[in-house]
VEXVO-124948 format. One record per residue (C-alpha): residue number from 1; chain; residue in three letters; x, y, z. Coordinates in nm, 3 decimals, padded with zeros to 5 digits. Each point is the difference from the previous one (the first is absolute). Example, Ala and Ser with C-alpha at 12.3 -4.5 7.8 and 13.67 -1.06 7.14 Angstrom:
2
[1; 'A'; 'ALA'; [01.230; -00.450; 00.780]],
[2; 'A'; 'SER'; [00.137; 00.344; -00.066]],
// end
This chain:
338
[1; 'A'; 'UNK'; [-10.206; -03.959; 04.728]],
[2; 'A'; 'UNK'; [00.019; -00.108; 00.366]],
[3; 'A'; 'UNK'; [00.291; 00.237; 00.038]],
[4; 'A'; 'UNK'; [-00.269; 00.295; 00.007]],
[5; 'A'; 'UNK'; [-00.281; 00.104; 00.231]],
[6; 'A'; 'UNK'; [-00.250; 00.292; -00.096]],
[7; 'A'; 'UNK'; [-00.032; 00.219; 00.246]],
[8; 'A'; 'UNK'; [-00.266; 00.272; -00.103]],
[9; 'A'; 'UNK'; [-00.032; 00.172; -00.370]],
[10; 'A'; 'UNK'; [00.187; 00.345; -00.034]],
[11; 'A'; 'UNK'; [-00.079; 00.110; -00.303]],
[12; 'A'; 'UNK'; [-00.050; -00.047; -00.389]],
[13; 'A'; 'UNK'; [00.210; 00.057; -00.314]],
[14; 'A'; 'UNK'; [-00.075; 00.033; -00.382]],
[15; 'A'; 'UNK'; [-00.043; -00.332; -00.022]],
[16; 'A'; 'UNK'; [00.008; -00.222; 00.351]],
[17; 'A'; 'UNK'; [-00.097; 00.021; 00.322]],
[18; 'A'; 'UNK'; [00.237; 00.060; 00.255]],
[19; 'A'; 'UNK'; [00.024; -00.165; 00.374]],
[20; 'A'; 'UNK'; [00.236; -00.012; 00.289]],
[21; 'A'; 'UNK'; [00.142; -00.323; 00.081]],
[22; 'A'; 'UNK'; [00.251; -00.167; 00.181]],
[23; 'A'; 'UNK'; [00.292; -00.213; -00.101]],
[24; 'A'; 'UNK'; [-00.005; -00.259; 00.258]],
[25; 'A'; 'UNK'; [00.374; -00.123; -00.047]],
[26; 'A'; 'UNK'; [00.112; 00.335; 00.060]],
[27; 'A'; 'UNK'; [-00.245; 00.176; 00.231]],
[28; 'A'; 'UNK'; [00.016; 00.299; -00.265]],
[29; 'A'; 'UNK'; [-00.287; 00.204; -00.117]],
[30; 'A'; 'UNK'; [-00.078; 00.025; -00.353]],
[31; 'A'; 'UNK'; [-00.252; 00.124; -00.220]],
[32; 'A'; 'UNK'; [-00.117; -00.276; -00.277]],
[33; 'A'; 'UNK'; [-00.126; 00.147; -00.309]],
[34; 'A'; 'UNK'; [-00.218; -00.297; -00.189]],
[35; 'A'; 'UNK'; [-00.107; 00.009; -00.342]],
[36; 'A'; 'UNK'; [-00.244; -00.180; -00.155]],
[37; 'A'; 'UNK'; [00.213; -00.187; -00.288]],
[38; 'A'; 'UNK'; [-00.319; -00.106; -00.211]],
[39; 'A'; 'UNK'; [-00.099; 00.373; -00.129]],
[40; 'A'; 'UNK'; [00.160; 00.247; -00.238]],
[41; 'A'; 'UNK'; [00.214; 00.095; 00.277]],
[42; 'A'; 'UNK'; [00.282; -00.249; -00.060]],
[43; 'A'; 'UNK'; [00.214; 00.210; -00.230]],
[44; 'A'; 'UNK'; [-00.031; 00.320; 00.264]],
[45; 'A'; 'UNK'; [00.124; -00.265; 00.303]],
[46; 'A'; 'UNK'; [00.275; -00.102; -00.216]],
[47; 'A'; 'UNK'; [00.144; 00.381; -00.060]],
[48; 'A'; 'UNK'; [-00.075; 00.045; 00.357]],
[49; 'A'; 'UNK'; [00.232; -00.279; 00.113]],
[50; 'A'; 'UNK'; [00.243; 00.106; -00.256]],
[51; 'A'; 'UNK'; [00.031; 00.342; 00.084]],
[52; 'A'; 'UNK'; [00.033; -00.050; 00.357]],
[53; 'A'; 'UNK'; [00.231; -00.246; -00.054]],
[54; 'A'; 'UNK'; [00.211; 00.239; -00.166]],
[55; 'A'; 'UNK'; [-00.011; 00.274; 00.247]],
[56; 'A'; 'UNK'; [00.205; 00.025; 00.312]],
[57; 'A'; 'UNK'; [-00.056; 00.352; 00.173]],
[58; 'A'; 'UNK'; [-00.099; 00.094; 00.335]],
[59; 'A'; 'UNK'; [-00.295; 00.188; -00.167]],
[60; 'A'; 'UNK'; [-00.173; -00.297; -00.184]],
[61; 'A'; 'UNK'; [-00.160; -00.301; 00.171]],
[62; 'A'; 'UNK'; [00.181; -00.319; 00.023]],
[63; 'A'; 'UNK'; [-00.136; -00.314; -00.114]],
[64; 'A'; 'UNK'; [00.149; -00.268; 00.165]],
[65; 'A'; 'UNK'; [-00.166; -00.249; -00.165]],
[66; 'A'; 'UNK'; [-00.300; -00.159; -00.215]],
[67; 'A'; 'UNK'; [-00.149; -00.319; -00.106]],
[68; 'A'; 'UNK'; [-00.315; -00.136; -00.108]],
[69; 'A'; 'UNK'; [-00.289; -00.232; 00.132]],
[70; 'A'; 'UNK'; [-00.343; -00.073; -00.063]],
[71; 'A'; 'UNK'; [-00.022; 00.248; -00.346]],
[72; 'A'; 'UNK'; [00.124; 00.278; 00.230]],
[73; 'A'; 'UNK'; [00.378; 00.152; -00.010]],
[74; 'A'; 'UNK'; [00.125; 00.133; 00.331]],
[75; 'A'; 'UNK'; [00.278; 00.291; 00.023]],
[76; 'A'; 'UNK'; [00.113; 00.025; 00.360]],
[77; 'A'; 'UNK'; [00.103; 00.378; 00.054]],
[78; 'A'; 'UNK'; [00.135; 00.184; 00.299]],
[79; 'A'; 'UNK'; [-00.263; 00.105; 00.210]],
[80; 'A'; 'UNK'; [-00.030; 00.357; 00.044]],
[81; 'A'; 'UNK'; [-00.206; 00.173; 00.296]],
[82; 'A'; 'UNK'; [-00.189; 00.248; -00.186]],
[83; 'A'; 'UNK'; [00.008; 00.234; -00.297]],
[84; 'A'; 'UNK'; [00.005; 00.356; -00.182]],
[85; 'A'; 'UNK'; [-00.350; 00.051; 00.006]],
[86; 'A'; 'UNK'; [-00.058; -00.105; 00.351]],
[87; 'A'; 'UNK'; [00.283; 00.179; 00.126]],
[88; 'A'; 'UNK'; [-00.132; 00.329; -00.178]],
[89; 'A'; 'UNK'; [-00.338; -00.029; 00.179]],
[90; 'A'; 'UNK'; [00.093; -00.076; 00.288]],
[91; 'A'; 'UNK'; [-00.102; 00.277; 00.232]],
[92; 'A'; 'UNK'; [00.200; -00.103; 00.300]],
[93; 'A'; 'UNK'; [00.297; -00.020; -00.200]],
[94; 'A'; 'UNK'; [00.194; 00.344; 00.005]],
[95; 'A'; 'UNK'; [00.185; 00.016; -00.373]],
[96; 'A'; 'UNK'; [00.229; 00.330; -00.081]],
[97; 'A'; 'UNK'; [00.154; 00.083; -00.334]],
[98; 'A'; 'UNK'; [00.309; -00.143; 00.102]],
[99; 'A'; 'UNK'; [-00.190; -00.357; -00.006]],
[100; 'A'; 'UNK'; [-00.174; 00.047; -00.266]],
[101; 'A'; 'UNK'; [00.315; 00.096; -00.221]],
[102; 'A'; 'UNK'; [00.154; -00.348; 00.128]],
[103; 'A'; 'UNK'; [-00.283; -00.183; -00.117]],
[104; 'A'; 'UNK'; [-00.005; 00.201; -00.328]],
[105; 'A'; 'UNK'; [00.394; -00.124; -00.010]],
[106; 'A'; 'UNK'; [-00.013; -00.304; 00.071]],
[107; 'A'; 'UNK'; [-00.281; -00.064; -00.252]],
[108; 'A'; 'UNK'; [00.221; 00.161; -00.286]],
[109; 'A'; 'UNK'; [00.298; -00.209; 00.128]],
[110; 'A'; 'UNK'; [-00.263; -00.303; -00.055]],
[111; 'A'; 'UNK'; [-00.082; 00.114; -00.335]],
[112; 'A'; 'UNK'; [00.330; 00.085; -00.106]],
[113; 'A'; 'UNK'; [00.078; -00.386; 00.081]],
[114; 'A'; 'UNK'; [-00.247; -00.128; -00.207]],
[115; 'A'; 'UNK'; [00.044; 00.197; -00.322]],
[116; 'A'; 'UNK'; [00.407; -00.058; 00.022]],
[117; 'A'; 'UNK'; [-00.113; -00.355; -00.049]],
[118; 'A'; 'UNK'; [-00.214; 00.059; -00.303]],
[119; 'A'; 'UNK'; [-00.334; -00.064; 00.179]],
[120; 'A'; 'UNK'; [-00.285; 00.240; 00.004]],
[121; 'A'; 'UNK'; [-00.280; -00.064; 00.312]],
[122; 'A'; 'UNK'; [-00.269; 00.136; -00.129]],
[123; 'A'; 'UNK'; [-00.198; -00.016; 00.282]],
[124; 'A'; 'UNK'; [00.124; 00.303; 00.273]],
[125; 'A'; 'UNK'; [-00.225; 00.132; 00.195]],
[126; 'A'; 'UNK'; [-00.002; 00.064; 00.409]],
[127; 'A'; 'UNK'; [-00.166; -00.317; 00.078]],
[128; 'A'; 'UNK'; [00.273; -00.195; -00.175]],
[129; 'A'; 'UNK'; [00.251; 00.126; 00.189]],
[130; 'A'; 'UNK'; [00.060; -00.148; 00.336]],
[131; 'A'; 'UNK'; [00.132; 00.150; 00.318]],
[132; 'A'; 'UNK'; [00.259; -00.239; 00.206]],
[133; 'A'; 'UNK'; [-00.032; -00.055; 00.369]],
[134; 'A'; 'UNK'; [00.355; 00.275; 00.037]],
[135; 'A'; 'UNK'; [-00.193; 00.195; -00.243]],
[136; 'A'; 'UNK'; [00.187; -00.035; -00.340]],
[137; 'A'; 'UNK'; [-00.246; 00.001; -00.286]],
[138; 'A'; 'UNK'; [00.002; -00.286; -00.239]],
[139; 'A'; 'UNK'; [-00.166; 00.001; -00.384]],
[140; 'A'; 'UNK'; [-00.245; -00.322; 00.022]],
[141; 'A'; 'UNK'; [-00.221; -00.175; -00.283]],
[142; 'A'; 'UNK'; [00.193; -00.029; -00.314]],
[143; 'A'; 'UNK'; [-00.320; -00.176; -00.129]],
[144; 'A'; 'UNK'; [-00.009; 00.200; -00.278]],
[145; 'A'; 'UNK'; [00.395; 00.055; -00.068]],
[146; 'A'; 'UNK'; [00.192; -00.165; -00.288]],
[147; 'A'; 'UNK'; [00.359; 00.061; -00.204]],
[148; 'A'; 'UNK'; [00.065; 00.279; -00.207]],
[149; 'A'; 'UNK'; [-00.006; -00.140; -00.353]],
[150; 'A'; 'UNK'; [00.304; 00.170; -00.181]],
[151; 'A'; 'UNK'; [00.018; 00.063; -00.352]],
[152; 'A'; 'UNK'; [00.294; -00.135; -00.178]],
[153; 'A'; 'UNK'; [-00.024; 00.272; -00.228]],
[154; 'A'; 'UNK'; [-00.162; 00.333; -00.130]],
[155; 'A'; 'UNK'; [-00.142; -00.163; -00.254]],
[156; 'A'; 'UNK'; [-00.179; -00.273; 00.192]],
[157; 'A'; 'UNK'; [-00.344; 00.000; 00.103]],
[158; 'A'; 'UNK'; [-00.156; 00.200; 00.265]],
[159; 'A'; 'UNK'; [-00.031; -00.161; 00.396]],
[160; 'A'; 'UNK'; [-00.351; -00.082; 00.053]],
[161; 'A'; 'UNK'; [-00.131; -00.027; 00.296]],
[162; 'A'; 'UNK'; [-00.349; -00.003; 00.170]],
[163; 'A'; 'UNK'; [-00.169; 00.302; 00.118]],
[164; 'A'; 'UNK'; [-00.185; -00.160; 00.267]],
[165; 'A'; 'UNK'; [00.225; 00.035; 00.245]],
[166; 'A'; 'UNK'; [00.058; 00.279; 00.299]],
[167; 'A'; 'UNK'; [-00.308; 00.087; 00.243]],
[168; 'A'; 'UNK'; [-00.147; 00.304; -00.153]],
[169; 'A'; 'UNK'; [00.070; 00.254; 00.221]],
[170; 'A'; 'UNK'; [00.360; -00.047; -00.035]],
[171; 'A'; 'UNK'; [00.010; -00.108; -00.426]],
[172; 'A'; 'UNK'; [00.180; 00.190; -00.166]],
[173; 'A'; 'UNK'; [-00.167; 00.202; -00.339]],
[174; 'A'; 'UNK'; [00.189; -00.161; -00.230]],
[175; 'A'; 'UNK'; [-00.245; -00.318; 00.162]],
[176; 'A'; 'UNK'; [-00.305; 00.139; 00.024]],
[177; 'A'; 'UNK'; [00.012; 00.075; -00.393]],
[178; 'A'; 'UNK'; [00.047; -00.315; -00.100]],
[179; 'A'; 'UNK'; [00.400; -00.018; -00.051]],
[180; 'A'; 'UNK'; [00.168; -00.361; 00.003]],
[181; 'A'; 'UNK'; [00.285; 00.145; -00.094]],
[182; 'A'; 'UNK'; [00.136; 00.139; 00.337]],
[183; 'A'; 'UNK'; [00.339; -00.044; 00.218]],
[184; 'A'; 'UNK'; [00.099; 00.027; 00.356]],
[185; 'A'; 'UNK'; [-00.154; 00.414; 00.009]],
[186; 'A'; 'UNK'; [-00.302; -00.164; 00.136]],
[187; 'A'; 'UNK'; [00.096; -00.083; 00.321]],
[188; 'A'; 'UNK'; [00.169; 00.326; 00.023]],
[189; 'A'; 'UNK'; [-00.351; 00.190; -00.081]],
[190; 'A'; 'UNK'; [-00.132; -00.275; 00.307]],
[191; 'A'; 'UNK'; [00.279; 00.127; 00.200]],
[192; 'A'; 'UNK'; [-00.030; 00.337; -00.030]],
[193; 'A'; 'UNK'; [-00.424; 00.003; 00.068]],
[194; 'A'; 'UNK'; [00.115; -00.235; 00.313]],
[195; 'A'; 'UNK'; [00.255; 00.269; 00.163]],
[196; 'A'; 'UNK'; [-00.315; 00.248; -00.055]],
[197; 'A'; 'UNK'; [-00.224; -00.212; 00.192]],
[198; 'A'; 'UNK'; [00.265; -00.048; 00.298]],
[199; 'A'; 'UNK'; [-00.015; 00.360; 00.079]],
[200; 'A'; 'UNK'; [-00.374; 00.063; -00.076]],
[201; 'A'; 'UNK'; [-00.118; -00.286; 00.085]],
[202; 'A'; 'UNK'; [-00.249; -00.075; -00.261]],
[203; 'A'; 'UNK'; [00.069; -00.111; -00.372]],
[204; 'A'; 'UNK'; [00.128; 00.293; -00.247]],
[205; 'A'; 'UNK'; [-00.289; -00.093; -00.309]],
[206; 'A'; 'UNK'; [-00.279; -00.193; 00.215]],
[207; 'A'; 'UNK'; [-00.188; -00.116; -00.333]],
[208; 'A'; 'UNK'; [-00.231; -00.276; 00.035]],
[209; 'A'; 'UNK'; [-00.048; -00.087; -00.315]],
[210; 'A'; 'UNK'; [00.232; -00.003; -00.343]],
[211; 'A'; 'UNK'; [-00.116; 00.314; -00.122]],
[212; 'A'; 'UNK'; [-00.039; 00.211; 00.317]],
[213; 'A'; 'UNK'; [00.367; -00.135; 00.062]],
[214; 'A'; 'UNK'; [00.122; 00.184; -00.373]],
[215; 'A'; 'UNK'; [-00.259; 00.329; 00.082]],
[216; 'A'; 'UNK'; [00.188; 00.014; 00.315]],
[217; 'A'; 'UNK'; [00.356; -00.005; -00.154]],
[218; 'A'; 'UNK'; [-00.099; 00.218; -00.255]],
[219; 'A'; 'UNK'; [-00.182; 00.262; 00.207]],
[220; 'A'; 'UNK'; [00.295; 00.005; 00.221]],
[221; 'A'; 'UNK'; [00.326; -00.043; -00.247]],
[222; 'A'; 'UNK'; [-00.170; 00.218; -00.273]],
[223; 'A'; 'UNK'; [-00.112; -00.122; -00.369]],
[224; 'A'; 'UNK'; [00.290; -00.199; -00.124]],
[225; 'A'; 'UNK'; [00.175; 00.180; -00.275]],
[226; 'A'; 'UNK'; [00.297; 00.010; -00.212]],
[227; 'A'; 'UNK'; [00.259; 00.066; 00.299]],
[228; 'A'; 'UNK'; [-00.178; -00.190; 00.298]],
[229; 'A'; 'UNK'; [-00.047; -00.349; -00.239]],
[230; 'A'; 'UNK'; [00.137; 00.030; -00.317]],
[231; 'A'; 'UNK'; [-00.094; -00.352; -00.096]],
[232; 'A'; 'UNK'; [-00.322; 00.012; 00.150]],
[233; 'A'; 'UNK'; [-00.157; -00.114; -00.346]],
[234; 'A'; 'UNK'; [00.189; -00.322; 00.033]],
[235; 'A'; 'UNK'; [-00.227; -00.097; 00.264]],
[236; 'A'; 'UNK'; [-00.279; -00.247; -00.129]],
[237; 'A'; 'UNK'; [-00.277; 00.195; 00.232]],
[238; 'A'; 'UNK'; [00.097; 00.318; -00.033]],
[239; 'A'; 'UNK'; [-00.155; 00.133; -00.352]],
[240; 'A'; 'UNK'; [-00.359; -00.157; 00.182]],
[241; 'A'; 'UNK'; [-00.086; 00.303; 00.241]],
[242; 'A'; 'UNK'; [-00.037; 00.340; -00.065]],
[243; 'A'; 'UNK'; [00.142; 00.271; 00.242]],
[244; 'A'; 'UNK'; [-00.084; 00.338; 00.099]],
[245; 'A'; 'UNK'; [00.289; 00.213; 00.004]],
[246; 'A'; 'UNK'; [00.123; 00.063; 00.377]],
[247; 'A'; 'UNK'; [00.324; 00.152; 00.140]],
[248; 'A'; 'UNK'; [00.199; -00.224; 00.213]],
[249; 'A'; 'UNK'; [-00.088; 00.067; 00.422]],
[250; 'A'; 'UNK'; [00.367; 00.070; 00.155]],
[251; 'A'; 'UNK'; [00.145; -00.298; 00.231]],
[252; 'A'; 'UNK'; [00.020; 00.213; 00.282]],
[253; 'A'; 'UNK'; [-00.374; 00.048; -00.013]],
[254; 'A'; 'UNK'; [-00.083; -00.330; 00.014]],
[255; 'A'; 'UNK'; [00.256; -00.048; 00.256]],
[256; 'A'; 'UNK'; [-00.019; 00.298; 00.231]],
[257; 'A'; 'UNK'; [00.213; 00.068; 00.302]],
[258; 'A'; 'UNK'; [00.245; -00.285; -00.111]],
[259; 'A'; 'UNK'; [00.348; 00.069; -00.018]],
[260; 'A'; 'UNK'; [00.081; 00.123; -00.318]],
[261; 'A'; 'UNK'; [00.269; -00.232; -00.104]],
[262; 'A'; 'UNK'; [-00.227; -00.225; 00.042]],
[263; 'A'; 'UNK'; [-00.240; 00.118; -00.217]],
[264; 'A'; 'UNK'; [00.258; 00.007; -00.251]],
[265; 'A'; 'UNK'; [00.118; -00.375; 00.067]],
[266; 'A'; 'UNK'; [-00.373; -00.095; -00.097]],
[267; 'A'; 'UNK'; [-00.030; 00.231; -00.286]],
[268; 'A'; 'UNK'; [00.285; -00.198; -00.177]],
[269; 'A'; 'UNK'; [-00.156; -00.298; 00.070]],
[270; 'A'; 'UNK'; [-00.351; 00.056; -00.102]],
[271; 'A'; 'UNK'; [00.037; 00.119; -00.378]],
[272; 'A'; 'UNK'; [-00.186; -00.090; -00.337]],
[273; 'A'; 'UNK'; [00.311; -00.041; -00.146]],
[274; 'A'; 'UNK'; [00.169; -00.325; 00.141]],
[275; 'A'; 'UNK'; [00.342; 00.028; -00.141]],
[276; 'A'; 'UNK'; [-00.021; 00.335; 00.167]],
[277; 'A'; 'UNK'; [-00.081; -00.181; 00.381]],
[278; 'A'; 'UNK'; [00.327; -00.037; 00.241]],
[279; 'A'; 'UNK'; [00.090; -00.375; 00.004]],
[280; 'A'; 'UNK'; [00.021; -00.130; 00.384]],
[281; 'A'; 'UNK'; [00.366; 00.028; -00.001]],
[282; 'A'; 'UNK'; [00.002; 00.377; -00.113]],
[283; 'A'; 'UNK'; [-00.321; 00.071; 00.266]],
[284; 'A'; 'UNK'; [00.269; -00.121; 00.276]],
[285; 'A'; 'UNK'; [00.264; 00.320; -00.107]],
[286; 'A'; 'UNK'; [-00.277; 00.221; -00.005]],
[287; 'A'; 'UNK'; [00.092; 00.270; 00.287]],
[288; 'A'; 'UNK'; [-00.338; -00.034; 00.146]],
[289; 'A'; 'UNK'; [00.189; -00.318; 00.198]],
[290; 'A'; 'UNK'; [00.299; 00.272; 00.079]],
[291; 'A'; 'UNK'; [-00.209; 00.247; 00.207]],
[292; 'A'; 'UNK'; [-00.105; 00.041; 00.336]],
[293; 'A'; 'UNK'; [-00.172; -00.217; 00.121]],
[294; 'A'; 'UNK'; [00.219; -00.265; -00.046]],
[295; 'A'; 'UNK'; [-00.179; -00.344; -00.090]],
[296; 'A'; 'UNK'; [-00.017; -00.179; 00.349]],
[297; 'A'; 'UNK'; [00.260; -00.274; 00.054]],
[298; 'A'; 'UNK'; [-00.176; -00.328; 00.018]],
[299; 'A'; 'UNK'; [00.093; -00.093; 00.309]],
[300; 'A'; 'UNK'; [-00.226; 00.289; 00.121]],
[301; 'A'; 'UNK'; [-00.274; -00.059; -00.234]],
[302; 'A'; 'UNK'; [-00.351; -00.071; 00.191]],
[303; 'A'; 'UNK'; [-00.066; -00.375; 00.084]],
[304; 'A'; 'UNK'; [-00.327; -00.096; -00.100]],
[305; 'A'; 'UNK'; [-00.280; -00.141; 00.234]],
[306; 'A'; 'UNK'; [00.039; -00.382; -00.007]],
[307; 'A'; 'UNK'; [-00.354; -00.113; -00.125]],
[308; 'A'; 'UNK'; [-00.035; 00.373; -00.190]],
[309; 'A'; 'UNK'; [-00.123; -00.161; -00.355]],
[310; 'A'; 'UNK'; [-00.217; -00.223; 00.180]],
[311; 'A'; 'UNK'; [-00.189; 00.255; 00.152]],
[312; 'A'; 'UNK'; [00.014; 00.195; -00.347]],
[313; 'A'; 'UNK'; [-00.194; -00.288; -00.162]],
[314; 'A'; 'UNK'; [-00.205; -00.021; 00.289]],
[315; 'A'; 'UNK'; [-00.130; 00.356; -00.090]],
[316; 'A'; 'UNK'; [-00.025; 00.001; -00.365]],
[317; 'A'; 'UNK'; [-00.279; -00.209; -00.127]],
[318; 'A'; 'UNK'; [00.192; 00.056; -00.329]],
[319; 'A'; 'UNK'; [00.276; -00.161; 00.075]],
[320; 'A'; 'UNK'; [-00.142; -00.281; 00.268]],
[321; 'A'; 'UNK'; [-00.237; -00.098; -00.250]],
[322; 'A'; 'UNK'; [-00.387; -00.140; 00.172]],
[323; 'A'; 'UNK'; [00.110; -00.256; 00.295]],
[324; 'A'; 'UNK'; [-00.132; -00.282; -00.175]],
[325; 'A'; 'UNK'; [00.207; 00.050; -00.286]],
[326; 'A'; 'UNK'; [00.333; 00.059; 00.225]],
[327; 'A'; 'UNK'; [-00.078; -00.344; 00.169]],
[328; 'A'; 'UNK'; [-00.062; -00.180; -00.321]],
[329; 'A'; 'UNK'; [00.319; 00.104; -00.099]],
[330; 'A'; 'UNK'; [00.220; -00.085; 00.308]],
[331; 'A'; 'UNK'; [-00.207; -00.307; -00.006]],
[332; 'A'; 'UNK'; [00.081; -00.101; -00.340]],
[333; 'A'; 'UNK'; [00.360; 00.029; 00.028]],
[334; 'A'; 'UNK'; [-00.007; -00.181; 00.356]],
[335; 'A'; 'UNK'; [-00.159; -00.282; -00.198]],
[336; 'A'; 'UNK'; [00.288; -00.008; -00.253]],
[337; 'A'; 'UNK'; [00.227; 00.012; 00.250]],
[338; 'A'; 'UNK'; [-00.136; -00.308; 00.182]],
// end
């Protein structure tokens, strides 16, 4: 523990709190993720570490290590400058399509990663994906991630899974009615409302609660019928609500003056239907990639400010949290690492 010294909190994922430290031996910075090992958290830490463990791509954060003391586990991850959303917002910050198409690549190259090793995240969203200091994004949190279960056979039972997973703006339907019987599609339906938000800058379906989310989707994708979501009925939730009959609102619409190509990338990523979605490996061959512009080549990708997320949480009481709370936190962890 006397390797480390905290440096000033940066953030906060599904399940931790997340601070800036530095690893005396080396002079490095690092970001130290610490979890408290006594809650129901201990199985999500575990898939964490696992699933990091198994990735190796410049678009996923590196863990370089973890260990546990006083009832907390520790992952020590890269530490990254800023992120996504902060990036997005950033008024003094000048991002073209070009960019923004690099970003949307790189996150598909991130996802494509993942799924080729059987794991599904479960968890994308802008502020999980972190922005490098020579501006190469990088899919954070795996919190909520864990192995494809595989069926040995036809005839075996269904995957379950929980549906509590995924921030709601960016869960796929399939979630919000109740289905534990999903596959990697979700993160897909995540990716495609995230490459919306890049060039509009605010989230495609901004419910705030469960049911605004699925009157949102619905008002906007149309009443789900035979040819949108055949097996629709197989979701647990689904048979619950009632629906007035409404007529799909075209893509372009909702996505004006946006390149259409684009808007055609997103509408085969945001569909009732998941076996219908583009996996992340088909989303990289789609020709919006192909077509002026060009997605930037990283070495000319904007360099965020230094201490950007810091002034991010400074100016979002919903991310900072009150002050007394943020310095009962850093507190707490300085006292475990004492």
């Amino acid at each position: 523990m006397e390797n480390y010294k905290i440096i000033e909190r940066i953030g906060e994922g599904t399940h931790g709190q997340v601070v800036k430290a530095l690893h005396r031996p080396t002079s490095k910075i690092v970001a130290l993720k610490c979890v408290n090992s006594m809650d129901k958290t201990t199985k999500n830490v575990l898939r964490e570490i696992e699933s990091l463990r198994a990735c190796n791509s410049d678009y996923i954060i590196t863990l370089t290590e973890h260990f546990c003391h006083c009832f907390s586990t520790y992952l020590v991850l890269e530490y990254m400058v800023s992120g996504l959303s902060e990036m997005l917002l950033d008024e003094s910050i000048i991002l073209n399509e070009s960019h923004l198409k690099s970003y949307a690549r790189m996150l598909l190259n991130g996802t494509a990663h993942i799924h080729s090793l059987k794991i599904i995240h479960r968890d994308l969203k802008p502020s999980n994906l972190l922005i490098s200091s020579n501006g190469i994004l990088k899919i954070a949190d795996f919190s909520l991630s864990r192995s494809l279960l595989v069926s040995e056979n036809e005839n075996s039972k269904k995957n379950c899974y929980t549906n509590q997973v995924a921030t709601r703006r960016y869960r796929a339907p399939e979630l919000l009615f109740g289905s534990t019987n999903y596959n990697q599609s979700i993160d897909m339906w995540s990716v495609g409302c995230i490459i919306a938000e890049m060039f509009t800058k605010t989230p495609l379906f901004p419910g705030d609660t469960d049911l605004e989310q699925i009157a949102m989707v619905v008002h906007y994708l149309g009443t789900p019928n035979n040819n949108t979501w055949p097996n629709r009925n197989e979701m647990p939730d689904f048979n619950k609500l009632k629906f007035t009959q409404c007529s799909p609102i075209p893509m372009k619409h909702l996505l004006p003056d946006i390149n259409k190509n684009l808007v055609n990338l997103i509408e085969s990523l945001i569909m009732y239907d998941s076996y219908k979605r583009l996996d992340a490996s088909e989303a990289l061959k789609h020709s919006y990639f192909f077509n002026d512009p060009l997605p930037c080549l990283i070495h000319k990708m904007p360099v965020p400010p230094q201490h950007q997320r810091l002034m991010s949480l400074s100016n979002n009481p919903l991310l900072l949290g009150s002050v007394e709370q943020n310095f009962k936190s850093i507190y707490r962890i300085l006292q475990e690492l004492s």
